[in-house]
N, CA, C and O of each residue as an XYZ file, in Angstrom:
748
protein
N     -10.251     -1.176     10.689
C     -11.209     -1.030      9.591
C     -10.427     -0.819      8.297
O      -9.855      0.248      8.072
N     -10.408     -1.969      7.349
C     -10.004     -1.459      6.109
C     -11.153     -0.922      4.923
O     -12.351     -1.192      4.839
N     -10.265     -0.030      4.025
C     -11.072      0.622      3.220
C     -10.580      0.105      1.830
O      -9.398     -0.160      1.611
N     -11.802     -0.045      0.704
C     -11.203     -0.114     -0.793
C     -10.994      0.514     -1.323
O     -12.043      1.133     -1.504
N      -9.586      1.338     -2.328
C      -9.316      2.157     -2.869
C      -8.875      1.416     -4.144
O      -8.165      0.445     -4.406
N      -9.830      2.571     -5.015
C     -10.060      2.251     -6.552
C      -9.514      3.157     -6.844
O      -9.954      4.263     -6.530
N      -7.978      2.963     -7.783
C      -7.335      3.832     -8.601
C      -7.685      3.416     -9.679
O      -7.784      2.197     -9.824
N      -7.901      4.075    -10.482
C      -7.712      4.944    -12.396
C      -8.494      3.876    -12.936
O      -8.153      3.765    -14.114
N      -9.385      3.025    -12.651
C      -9.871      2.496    -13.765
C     -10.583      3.018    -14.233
O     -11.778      3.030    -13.937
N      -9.901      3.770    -15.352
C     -11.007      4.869    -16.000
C     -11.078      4.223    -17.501
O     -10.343      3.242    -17.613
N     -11.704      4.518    -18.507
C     -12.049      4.257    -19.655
C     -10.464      4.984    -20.491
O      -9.879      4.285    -21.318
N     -10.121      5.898    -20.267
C      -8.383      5.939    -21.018
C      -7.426      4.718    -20.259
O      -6.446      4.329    -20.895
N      -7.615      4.303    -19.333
C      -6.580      3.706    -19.015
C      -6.979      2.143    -19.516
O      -6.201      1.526    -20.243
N      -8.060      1.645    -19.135
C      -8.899      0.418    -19.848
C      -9.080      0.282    -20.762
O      -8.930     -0.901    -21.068
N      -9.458      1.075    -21.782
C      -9.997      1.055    -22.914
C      -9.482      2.038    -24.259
O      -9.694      2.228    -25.457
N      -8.753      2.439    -23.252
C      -8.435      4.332    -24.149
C      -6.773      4.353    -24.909
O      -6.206      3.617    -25.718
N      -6.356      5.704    -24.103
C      -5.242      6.181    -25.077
C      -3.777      4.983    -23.921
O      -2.759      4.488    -24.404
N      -4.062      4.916    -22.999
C      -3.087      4.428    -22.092
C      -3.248      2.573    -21.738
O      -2.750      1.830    -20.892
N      -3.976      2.429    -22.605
C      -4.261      0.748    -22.321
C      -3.238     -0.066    -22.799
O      -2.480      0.456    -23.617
N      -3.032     -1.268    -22.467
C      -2.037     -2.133    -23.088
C      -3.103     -3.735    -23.240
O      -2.899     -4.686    -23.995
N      -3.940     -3.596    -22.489
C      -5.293     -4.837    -22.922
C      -5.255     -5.784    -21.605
O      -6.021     -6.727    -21.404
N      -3.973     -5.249    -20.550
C      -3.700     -6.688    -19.429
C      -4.626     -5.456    -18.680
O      -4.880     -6.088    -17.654
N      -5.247     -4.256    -18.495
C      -6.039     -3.607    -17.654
C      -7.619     -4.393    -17.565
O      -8.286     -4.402    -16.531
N      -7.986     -4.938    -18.664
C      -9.163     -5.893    -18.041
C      -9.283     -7.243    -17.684
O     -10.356     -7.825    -17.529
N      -8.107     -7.762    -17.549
C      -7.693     -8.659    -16.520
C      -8.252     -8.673    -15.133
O      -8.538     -9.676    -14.480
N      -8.380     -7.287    -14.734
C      -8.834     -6.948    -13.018
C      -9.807     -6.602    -12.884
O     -10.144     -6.360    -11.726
N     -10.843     -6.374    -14.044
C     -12.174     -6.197    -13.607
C     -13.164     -7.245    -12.940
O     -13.954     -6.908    -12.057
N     -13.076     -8.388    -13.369
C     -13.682     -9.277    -12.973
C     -13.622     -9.408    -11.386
O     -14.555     -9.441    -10.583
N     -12.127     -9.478    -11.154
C     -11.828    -10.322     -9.348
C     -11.996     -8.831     -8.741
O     -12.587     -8.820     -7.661
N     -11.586     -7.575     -9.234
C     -11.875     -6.395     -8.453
C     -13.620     -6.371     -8.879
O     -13.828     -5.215     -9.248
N     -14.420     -6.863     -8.937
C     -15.598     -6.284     -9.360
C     -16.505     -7.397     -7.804
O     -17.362     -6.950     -7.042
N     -15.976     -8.701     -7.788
C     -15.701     -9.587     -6.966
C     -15.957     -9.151     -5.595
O     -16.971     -9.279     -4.908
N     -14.415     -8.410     -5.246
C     -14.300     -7.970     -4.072
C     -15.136     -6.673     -3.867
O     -15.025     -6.021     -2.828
N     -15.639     -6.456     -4.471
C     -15.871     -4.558     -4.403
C     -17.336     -4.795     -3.998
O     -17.882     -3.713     -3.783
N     -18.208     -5.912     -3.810
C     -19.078     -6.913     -4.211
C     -19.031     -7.466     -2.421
O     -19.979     -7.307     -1.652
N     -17.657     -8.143     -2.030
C     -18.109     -8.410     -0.849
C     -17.556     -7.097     -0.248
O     -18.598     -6.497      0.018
N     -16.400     -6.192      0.172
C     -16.395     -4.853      0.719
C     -17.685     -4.417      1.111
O     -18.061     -4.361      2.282
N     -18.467     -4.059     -0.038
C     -20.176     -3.307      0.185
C     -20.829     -4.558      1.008
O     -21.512     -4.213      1.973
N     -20.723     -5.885      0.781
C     -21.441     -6.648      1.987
C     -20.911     -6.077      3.638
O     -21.475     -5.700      4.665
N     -19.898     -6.223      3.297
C     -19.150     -6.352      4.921
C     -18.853     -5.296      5.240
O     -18.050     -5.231      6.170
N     -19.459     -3.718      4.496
C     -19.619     -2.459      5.083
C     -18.235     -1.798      5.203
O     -17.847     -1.025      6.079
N     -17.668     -2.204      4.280
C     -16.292     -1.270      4.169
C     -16.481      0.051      3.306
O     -17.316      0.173      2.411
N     -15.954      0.613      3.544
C     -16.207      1.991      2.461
C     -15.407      1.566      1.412
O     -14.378      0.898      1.511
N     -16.058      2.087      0.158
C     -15.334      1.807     -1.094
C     -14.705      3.609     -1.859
O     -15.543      4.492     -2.041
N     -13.406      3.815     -2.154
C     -13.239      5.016     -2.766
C     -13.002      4.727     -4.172
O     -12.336      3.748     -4.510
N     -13.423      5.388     -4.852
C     -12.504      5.578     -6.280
C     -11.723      6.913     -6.554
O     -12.405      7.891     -6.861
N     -10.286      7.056     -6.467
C      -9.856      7.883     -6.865
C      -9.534      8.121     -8.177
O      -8.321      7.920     -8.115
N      -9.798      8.463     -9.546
C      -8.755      8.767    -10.446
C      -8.674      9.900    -11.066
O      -9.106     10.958    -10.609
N      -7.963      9.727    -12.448
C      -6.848     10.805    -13.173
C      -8.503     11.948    -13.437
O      -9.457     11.518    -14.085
N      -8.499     12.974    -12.967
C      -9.276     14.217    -13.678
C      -8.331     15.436    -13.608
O      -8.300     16.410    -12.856
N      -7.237     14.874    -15.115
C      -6.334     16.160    -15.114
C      -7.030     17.152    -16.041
O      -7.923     16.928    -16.858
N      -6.326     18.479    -15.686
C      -6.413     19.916    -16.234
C      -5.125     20.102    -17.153
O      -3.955     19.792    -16.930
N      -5.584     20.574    -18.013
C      -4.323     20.956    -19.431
C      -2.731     21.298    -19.010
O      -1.796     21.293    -19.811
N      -2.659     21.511    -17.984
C      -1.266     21.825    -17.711
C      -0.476     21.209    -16.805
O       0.646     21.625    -16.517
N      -1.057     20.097    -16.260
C      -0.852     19.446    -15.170
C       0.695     18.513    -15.472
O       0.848     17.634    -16.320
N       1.468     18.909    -14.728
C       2.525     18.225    -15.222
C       3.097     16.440    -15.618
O       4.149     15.864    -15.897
N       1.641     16.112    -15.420
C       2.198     14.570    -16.311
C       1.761     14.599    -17.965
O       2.221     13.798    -18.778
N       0.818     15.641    -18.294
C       1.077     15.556    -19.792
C       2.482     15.501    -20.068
O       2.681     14.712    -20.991
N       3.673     16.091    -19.582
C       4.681     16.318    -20.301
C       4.952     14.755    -20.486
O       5.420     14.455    -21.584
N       4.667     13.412    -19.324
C       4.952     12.548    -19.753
C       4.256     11.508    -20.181
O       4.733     10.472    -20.643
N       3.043     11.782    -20.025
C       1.977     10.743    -20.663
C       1.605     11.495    -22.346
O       1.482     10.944    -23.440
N       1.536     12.506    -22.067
C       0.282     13.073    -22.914
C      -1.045     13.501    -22.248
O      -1.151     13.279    -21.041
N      -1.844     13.962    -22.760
C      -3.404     13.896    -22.322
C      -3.804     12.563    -22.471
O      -3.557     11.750    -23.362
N      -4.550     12.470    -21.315
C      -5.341     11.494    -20.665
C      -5.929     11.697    -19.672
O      -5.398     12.237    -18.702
N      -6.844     11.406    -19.691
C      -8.128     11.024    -18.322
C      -8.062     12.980    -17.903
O      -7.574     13.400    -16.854
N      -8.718     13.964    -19.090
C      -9.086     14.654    -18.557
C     -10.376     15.083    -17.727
O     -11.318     14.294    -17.666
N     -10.423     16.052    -17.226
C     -11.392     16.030    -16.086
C     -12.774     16.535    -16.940
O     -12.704     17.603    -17.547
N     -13.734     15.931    -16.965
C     -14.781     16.023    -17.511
C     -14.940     15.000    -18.728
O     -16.069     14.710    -19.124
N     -14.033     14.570    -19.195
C     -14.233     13.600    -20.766
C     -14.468     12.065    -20.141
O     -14.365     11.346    -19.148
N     -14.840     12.154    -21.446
C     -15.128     10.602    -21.207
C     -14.325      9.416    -21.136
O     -14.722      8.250    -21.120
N     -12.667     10.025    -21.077
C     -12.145      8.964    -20.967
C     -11.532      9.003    -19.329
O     -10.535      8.349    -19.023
N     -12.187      9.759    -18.459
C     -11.783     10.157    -16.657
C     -12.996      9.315    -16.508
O     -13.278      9.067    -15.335
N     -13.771      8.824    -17.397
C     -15.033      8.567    -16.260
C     -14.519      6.751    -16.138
O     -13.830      6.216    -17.007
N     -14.999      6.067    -14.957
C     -14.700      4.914    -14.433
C     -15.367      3.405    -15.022
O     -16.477      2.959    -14.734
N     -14.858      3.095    -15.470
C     -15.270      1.782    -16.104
C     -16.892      1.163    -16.167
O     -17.358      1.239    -15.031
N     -17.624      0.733    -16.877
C     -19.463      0.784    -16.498
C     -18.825     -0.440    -15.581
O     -19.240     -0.463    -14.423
N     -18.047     -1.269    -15.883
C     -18.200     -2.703    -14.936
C     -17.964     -2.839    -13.401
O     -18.216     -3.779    -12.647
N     -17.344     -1.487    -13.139
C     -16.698     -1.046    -11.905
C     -17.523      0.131    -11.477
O     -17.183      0.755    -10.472
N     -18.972      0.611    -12.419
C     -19.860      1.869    -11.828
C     -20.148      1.810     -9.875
O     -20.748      0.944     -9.237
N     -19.549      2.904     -9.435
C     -19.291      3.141     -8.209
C     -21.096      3.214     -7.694
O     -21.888      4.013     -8.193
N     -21.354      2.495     -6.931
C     -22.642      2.419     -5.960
C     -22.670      3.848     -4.898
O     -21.850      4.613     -4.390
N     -24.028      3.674     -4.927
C     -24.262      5.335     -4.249
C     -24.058      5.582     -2.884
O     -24.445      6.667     -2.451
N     -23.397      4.590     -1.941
C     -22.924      4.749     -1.005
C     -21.194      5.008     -1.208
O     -20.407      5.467     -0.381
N     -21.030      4.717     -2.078
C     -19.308      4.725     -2.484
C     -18.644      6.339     -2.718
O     -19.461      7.260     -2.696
N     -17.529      6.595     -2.885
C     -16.805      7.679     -2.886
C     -16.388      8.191     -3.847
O     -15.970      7.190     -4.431
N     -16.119      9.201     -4.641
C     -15.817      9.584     -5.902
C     -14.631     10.330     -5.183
O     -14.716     10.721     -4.019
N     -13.373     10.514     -6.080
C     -12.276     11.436     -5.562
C     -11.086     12.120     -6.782
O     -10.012     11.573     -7.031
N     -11.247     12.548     -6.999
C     -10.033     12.874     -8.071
C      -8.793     13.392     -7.598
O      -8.531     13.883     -6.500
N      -7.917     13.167     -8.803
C      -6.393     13.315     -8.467
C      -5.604     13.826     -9.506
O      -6.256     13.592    -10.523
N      -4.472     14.444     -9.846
C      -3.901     15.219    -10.708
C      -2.539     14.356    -10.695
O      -1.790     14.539    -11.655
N      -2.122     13.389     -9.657
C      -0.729     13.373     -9.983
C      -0.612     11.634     -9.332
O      -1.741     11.145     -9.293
N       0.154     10.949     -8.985
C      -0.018      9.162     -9.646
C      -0.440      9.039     -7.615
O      -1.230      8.138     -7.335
N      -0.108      9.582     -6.861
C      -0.924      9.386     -6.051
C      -2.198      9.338     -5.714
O      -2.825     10.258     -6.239
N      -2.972      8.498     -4.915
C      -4.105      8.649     -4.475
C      -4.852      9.462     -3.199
O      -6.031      9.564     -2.861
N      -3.731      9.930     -2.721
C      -3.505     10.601     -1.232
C      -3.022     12.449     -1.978
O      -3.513     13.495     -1.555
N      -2.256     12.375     -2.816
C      -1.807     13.890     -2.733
C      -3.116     14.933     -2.660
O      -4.047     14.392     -3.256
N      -3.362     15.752     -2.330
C      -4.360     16.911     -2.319
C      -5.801     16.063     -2.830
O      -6.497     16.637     -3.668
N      -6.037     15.328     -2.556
C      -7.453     14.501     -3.028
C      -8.689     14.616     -1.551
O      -9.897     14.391     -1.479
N      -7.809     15.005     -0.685
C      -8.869     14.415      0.918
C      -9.226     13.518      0.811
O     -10.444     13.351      0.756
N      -8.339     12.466      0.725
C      -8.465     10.792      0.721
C      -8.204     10.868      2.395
O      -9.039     10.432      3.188
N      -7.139     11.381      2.746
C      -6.750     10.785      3.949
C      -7.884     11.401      5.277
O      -7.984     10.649      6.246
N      -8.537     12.450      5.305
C      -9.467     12.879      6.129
C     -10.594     12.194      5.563
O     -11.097     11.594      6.513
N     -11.329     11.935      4.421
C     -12.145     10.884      4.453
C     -11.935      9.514      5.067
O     -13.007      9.066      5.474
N     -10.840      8.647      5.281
C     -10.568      7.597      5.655
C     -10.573      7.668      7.099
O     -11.284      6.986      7.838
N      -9.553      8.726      7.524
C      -9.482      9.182      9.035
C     -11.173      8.762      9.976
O     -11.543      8.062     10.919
N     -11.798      9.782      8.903
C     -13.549     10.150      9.304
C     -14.049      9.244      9.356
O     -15.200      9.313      9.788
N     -13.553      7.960      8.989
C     -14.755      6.675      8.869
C     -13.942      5.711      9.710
O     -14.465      4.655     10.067
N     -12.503      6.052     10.102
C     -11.879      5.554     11.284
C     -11.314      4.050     10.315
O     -11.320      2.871     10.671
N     -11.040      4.424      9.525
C      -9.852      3.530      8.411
C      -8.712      3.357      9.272
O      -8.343      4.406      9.800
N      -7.876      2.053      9.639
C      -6.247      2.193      9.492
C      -5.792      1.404      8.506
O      -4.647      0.983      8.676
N      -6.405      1.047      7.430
C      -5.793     -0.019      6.326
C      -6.326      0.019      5.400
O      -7.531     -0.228      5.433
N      -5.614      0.382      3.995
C      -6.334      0.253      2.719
C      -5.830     -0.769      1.680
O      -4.650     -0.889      1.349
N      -7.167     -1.703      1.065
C      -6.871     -2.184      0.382
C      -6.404     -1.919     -0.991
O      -7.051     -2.516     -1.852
N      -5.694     -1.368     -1.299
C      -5.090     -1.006     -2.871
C      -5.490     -1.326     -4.079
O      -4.578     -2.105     -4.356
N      -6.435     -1.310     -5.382
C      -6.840     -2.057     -6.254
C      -6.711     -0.902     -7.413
O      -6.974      0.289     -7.253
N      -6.185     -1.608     -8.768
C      -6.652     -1.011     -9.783
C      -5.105     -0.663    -10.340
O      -4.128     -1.377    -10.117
N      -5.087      0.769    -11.227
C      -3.515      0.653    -12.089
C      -2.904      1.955    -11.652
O      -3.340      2.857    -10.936
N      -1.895      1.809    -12.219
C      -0.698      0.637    -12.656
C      -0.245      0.434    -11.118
O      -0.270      1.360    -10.306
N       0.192     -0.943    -10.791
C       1.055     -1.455     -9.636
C       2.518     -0.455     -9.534
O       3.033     -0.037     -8.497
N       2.937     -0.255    -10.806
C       4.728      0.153    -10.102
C       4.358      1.814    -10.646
O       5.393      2.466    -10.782
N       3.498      2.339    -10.867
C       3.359      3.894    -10.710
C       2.007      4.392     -9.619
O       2.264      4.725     -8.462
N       0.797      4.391    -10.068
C       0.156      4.769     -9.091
C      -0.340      3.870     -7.857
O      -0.943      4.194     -6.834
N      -0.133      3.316     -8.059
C      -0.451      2.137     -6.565
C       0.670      2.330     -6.033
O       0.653      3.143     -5.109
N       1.824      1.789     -6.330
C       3.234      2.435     -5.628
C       3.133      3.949     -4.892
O       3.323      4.109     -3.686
N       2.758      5.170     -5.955
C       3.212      6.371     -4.788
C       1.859      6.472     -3.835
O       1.933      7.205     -2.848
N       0.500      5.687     -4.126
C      -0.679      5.994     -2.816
C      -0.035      4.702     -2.129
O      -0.841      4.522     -1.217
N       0.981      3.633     -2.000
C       1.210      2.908     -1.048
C       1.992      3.624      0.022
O       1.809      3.599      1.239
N       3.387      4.612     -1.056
C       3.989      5.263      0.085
C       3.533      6.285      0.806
O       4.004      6.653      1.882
N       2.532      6.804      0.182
C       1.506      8.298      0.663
C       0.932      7.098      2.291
O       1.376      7.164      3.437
N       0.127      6.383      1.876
C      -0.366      5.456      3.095
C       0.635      4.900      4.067
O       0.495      4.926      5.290
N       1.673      4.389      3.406
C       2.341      4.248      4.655
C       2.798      4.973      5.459
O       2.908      4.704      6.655
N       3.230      6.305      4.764
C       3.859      7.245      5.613
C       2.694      7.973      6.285
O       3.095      8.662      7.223
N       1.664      8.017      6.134
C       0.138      7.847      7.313
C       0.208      6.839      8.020
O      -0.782      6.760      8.747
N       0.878      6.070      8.147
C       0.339      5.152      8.570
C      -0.648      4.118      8.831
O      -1.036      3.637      9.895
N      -0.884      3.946      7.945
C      -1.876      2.828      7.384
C      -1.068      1.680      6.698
O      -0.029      1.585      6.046
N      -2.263      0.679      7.263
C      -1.541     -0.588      7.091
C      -1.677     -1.028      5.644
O      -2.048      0.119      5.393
N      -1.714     -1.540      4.627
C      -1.431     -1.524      3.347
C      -1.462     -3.620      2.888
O      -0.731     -4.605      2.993
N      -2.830     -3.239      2.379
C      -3.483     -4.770      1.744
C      -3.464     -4.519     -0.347
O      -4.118     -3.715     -1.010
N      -2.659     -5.353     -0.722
C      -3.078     -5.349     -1.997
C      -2.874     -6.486     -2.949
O      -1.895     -6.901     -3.570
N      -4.936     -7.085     -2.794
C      -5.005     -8.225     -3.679
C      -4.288     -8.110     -5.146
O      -4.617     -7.160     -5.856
N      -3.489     -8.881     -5.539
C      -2.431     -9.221     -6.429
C      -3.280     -9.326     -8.150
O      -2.765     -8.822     -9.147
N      -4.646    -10.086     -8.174
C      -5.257    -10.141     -9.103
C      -5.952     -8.483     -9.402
O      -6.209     -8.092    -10.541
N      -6.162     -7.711     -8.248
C      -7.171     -6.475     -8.629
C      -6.113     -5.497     -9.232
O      -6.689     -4.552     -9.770
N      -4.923     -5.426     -9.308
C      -4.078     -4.777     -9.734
C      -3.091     -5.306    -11.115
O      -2.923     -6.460    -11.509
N      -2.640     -4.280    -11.559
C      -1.719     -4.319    -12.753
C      -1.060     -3.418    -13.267
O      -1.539     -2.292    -13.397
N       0.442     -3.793    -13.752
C       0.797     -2.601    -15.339
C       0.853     -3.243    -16.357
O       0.426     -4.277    -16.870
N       1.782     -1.993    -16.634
C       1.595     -2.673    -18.154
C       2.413     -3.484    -18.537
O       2.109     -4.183    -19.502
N       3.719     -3.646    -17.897
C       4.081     -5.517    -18.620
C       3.855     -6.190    -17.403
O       3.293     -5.687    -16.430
N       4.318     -7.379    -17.474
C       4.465     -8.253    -16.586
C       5.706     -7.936    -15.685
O       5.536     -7.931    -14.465
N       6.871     -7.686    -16.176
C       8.382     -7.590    -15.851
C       7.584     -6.134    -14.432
O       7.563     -6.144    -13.201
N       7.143     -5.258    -15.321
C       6.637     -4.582    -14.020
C       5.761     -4.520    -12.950
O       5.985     -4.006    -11.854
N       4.390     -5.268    -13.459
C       3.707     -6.230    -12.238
C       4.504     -6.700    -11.200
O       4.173     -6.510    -10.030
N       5.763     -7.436    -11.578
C       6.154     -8.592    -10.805
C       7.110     -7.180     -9.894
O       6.737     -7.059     -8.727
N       7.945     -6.443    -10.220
C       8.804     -5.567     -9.904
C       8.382     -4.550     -8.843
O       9.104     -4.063     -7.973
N       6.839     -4.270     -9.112
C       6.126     -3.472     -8.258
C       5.235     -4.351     -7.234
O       5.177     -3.912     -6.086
N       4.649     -5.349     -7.475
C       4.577     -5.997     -5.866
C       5.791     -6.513     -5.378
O       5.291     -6.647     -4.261
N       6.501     -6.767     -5.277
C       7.887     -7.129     -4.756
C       8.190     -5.737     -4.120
O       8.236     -5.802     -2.891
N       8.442     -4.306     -4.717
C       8.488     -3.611     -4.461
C       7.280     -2.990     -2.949
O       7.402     -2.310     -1.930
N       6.517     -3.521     -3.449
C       5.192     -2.710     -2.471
C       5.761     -3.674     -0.873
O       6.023     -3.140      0.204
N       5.812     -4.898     -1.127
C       5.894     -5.690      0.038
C       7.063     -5.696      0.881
O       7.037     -5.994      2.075
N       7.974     -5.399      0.306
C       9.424     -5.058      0.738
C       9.727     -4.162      1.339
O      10.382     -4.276      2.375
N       9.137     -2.452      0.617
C       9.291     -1.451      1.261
C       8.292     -0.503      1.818
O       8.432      0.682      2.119
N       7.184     -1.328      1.895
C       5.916     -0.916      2.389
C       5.503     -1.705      3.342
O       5.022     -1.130      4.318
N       5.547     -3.020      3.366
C       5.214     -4.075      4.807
C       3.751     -4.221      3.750
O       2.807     -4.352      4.530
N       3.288     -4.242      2.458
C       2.382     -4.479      2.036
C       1.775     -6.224      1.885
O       2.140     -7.031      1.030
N       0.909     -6.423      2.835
C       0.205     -7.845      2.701
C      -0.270     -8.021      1.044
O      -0.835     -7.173      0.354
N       0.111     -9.271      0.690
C      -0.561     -9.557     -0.893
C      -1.598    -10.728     -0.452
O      -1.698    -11.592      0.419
N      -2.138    -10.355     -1.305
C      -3.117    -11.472     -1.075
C      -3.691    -11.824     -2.502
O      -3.024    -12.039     -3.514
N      -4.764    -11.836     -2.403
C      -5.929    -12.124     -3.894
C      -7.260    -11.350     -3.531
O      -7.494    -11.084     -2.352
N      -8.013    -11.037     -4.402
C      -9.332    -10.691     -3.694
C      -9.877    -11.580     -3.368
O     -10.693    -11.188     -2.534
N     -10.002    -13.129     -3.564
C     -10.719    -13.947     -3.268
C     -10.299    -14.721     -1.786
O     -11.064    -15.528     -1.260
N      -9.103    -14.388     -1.257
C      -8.828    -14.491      0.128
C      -8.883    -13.354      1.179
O      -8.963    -13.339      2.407
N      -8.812    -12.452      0.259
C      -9.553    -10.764      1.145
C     -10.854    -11.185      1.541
O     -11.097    -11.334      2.738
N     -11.574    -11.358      0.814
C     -13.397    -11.425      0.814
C     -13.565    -12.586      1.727
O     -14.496    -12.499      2.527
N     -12.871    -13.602      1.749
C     -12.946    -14.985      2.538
C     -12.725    -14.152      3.961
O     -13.647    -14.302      4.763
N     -11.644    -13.307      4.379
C     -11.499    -12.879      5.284
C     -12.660    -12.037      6.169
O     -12.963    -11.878      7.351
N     -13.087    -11.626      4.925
C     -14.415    -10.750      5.390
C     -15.510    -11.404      5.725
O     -16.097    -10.887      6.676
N     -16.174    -12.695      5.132
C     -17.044    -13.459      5.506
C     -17.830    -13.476      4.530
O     -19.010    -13.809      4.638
N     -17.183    -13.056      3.258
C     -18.343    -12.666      1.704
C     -18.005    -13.403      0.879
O     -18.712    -13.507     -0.123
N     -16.944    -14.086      0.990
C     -15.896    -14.699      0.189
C     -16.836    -15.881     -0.677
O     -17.834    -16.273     -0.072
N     -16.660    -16.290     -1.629
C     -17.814    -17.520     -2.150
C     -17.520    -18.912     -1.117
O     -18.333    -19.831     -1.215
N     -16.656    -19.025     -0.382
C     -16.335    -20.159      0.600
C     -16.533    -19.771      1.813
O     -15.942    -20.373      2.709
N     -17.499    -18.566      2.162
C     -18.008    -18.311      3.666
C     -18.985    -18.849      4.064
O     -19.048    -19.184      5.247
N     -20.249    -19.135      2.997
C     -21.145    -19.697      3.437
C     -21.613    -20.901      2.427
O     -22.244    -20.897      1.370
N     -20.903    -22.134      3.384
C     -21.671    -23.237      1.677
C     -22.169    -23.137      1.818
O     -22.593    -22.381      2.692
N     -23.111    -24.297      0.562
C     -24.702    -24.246      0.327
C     -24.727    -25.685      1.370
O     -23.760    -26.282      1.842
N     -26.131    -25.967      1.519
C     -26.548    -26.827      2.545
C     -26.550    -28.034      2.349
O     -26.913    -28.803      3.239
């Protein structure tokens, strides 16, 4: 059973103090898949940033995506459906102290699909958090991003190399699932 995990697309990282403009690139094909997932009864999570004033990545971001403002809350284009998961996190993992991994456990997850930002910081440390659970590790190539390219390319290379991470697209994920727009022609 794989699960969708939605990191940080929050309104600071999309739209806000931490954007670079290639973050809405992935709304569309992650909006896509997230679209067939809920067909084909996968659980969908969103984890992101709801930091507290002292949390030690201000020292290197700055403030961002604090917990309660409006720039932690999750994209309207990506608004999480009421069967879906809300989860917050303090530090670039998606697994550290969040109860990601006993929610997944509970619904009898061994594989998460990875989506959302940045590829070579927080998708990177919830890939190694998952692998070292052991979970098998899917991440469509279009639902993800950073902020240049040089690091896009650096961090899936990275994920697949030292994670055993499958790449794909969302639009061959969803095909897999049977939601895909090429599962069922028209007549």
């Amino acid at each position: 059973m794989e699960a969708v995990i939605v990191v940080d697309m929050l309104i600071d990282f999309v739209r806000g103090k931490l954007s670079t403009g290639r973050e809405r690139s992935v709304i569309e094909p992650l909006a896509r898949l997230l679209s067939a997932a809920r067909k084909a009864g996968r659980p969908v999570v969103y984890v992101g940033d709801a930091h507290l004033p002292h949390d030690f990545e201000m020292r290197v971001w700055g403030e961002h995506a604090m917990r309660g403002s409006d720039g932690a809350r999750i994209v309207a284009e990506l608004a999480p459906e009421r069967d879906d998961y809300l989860l917050e996190k303090r530090s670039y993992s998606a697994f550290f102290e969040t109860g990601l991994d006993s929610l997944l456990r509970s619904r009898g997850v061994d594989a998460v699909v990875l989506t959302g930002l940045h590829t070579h910081i927080c998708i990177r440390h919830s890939a190694a958090d998952a692998f070292f659970r052991g979970y098998r590790i899917v991440v469509p190539i279009d639902c993800v991003t950073a902020f240049t390219e040089a690091e896009q390319g650096s961090g899936l290379e990275y994920l697949h190399r030292i994670y055993g991470a499958e790449l794909t697209t969302g639009a061959q994920w969803a095909q897999r699932l049977g939601s895909g727009p090429d599962a069922h022609p028209s007549p």
